[in-house]
Structure formats: C-alpha cells, structure tokens
Backbone as a ProteinNet text record, in pm:
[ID]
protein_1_A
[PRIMARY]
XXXXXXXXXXXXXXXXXXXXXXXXXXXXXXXXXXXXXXXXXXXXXXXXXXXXXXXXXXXXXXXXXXXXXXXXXXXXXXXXXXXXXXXXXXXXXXXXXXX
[TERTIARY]
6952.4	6918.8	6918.9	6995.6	6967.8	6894.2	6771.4	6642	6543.4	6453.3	6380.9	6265.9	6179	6049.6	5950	5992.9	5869.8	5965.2	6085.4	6120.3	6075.3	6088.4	6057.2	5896.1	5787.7	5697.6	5664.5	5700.3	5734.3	5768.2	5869	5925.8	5857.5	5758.9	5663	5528.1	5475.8	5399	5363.2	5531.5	5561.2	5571.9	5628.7	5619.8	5498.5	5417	5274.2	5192.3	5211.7	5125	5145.3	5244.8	5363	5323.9	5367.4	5361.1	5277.8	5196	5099.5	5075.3	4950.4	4962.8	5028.2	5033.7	5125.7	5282.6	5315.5	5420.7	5500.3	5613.5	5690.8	5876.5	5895.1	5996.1	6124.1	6248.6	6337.8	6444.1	6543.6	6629	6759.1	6853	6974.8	7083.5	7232.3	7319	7388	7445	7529.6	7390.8	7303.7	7216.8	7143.5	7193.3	7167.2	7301.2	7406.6	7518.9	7523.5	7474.7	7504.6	7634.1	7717.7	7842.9	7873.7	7824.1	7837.2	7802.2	7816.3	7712.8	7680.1	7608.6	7566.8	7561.5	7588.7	7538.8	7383.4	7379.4	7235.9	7156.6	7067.9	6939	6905.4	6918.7	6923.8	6808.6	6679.2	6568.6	6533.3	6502.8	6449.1	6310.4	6259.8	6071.6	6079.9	5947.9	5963.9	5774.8	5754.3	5648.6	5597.6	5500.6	5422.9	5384.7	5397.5	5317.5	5400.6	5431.4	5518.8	5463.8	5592	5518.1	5580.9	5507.1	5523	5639.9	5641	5733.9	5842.6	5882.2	6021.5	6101.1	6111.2	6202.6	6147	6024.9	5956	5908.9	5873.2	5824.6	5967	6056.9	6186.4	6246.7	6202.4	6231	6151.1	5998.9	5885.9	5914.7	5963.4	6000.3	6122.5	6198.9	6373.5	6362.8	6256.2	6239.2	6149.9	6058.4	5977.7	6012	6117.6	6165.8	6287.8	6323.9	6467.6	6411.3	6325	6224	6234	6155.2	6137.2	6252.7	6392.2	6447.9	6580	6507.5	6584.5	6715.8	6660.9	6778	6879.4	6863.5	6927.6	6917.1	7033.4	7027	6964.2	6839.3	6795.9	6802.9	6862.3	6855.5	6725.7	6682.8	6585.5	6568.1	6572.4	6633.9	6431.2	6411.7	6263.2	6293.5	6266.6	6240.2	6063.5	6060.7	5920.2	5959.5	5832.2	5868	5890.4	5860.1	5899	6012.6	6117.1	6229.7	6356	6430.6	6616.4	6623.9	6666.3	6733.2	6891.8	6919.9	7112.8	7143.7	7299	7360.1	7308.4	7291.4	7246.4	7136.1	7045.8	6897.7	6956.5	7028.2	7071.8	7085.3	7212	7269.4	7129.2	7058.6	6927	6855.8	6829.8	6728.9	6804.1	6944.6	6999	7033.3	7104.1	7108.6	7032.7	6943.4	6832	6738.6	6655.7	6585.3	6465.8	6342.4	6231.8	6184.7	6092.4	6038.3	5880.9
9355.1	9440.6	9585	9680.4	9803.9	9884.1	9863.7	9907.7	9921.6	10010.5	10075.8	9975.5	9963.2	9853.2	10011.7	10079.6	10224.2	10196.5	10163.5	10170.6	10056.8	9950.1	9842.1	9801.8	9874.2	9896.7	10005.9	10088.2	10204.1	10111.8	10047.7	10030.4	9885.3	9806.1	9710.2	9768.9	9885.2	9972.4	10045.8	10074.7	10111.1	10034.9	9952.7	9854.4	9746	9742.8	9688.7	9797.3	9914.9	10046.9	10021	10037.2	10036.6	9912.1	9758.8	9646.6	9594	9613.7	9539.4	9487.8	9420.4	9335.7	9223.6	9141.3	8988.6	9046.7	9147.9	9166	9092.2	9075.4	8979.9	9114.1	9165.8	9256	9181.6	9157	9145.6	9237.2	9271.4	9324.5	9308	9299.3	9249.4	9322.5	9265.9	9338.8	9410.7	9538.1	9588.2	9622.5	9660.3	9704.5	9522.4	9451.6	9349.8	9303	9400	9403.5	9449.2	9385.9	9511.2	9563.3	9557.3	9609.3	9761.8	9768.5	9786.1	9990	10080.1	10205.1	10223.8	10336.3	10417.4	10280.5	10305.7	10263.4	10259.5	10201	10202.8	10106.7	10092.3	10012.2	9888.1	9754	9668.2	9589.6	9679.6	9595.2	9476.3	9344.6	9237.8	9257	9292.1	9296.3	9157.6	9062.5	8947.8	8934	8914.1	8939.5	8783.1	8760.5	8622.4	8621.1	8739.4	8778.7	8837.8	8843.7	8910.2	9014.8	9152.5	9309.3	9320.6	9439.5	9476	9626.2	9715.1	9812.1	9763.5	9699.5	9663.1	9800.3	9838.6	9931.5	10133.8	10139.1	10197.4	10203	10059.8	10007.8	9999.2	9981.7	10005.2	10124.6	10235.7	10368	10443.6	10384.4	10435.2	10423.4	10254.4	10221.6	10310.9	10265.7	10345.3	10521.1	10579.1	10685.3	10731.8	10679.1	10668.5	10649.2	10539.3	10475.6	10599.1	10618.7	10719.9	10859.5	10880.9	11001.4	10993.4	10859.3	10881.2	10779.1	10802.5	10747.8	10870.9	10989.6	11121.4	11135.9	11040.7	11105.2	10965.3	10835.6	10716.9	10684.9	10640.9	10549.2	10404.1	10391.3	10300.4	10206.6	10047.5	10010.6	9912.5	9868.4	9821.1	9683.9	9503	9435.5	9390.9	9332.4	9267.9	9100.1	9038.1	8891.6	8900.7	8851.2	8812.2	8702.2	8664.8	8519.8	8565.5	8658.2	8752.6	8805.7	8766.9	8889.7	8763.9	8800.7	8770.8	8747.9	8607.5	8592.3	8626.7	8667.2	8706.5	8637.1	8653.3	8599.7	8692.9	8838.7	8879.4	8846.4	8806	8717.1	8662.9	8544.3	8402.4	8497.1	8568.4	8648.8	8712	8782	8839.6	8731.9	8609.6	8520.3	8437.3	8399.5	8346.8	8420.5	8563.4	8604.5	8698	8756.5	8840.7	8834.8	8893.4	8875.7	8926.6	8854.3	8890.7	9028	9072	9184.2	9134.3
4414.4	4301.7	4348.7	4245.8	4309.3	4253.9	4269.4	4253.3	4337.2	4361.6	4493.3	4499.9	4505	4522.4	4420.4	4482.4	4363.4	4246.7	4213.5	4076	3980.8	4075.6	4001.7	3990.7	4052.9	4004.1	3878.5	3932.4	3768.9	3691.4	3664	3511.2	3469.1	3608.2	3553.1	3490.2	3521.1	3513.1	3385.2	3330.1	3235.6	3116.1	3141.6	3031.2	3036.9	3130	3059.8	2992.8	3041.4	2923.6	2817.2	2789.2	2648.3	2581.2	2618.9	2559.6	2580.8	2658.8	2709.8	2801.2	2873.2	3010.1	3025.7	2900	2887	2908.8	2882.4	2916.5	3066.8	3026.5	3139.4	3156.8	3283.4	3234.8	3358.6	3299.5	3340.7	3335.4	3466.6	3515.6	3484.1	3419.7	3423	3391.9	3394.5	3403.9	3531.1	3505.6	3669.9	3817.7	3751.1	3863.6	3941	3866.7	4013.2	4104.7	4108.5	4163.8	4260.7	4400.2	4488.5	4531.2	4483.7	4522.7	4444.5	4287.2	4182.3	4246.1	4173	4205.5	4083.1	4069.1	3913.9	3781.5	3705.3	3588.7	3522.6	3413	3335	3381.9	3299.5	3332.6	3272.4	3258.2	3130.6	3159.8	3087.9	3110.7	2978.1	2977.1	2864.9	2874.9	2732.3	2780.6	2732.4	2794.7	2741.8	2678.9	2553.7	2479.2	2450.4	2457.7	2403.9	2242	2203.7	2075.4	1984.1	1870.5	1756.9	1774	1719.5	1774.1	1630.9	1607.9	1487.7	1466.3	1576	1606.6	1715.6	1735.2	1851.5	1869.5	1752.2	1794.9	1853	1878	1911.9	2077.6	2058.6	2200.1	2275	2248.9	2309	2353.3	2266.6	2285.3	2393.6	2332.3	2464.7	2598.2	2622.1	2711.2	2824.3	2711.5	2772.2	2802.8	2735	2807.5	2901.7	2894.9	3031.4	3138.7	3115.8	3257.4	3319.9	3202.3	3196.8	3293.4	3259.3	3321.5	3455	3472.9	3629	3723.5	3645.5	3723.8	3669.3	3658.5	3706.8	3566.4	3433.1	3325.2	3316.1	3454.2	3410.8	3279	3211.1	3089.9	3096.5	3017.9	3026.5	2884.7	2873.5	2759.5	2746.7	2670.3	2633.6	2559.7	2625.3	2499.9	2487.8	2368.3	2370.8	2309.4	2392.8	2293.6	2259.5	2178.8	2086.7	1997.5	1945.7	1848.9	1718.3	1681.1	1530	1570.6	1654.5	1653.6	1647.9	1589.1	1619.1	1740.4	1762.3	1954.1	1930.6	1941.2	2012.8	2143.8	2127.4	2194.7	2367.8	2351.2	2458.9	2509.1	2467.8	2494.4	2567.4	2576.2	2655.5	2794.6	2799.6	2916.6	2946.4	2941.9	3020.2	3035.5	3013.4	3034.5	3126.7	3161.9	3231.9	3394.5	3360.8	3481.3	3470.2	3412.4	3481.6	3607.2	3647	3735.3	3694	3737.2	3671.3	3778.9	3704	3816.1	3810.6
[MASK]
+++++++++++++++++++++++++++++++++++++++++++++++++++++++++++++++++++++++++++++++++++++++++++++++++++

C-alpha cells in the first residue's frame, strides 16, 4: 500500500471524527499498487448504521484527508444499510484493504 503509517492513521482518525467510532475505513484502488506512483485516494467508509447525509460525510471526509495529504484527490465511497450497493461496493469490499 502506498500509504505512510501517519497517513493511514490520519485518514482512520478522520473518518471516525466525521462518521463516527463504528466506523470501519477501507483503502482501495491504484494506491495499493506498489508499482503504481501518484494517483488519488479511494477510501470505502464502512457504516453499521443508516446515515442520513452520505453525501456530506463524504465531502467532510475527502477534504480533510485531501488537506493533509498536501491537495491529493481523495474519493470517498460509504456503504450503510440505507444506501444503494453498486457494482463499485463489490470491487472495494473485495480488493480493498482495511485500515
């Protein structure tokens, strides 16, 4: 994964402020490539509880993280039990990596 051990506390850090402590945050996409350089950030928040703003808590998220990881693009997916699963759900729950 190319992520620092301080990043991947930040953006666990970050997204339990934000979503909460049940929060569960997975990694996925090019940055668990180590071959890969640059690209964005493809974090899955994973929620126990229906949220009522998703698309808020996604934004909070993606810029916070974006902040302290110097202006990276960060995307943001959330599963919850009140939300739409997509086909991208499967792909972050399959090859993600939890943090």
């Amino acid at each position: 994964m190319r992520l620092t051990n301080q990043q991947i506390q930040l953006i666990r850090d970050i997204a339990c402020q934000v979503a909460g402590d049940a929060c569960q945050v997975r990694v996925f996409g090019s940055r668990l490539d180590e071959v890969k350089r640059g690209g964005d950030v493809d974090i899955l928040l994973e929620l126990p509880d229906p949220v009522d703003n998703p698309a808020l808590i996604a934004a909070f998220v993606s810029a916070r993280v974006s902040r302290v990881m110097f202006g990276r693009k960060v995307d943001v997916l959330i599963s919850a039990p009140n939300l739409m699963h997509l086909p991208i759900h499967d792909i972050a729950f399959k090859e993600g990596q939890l943090l």
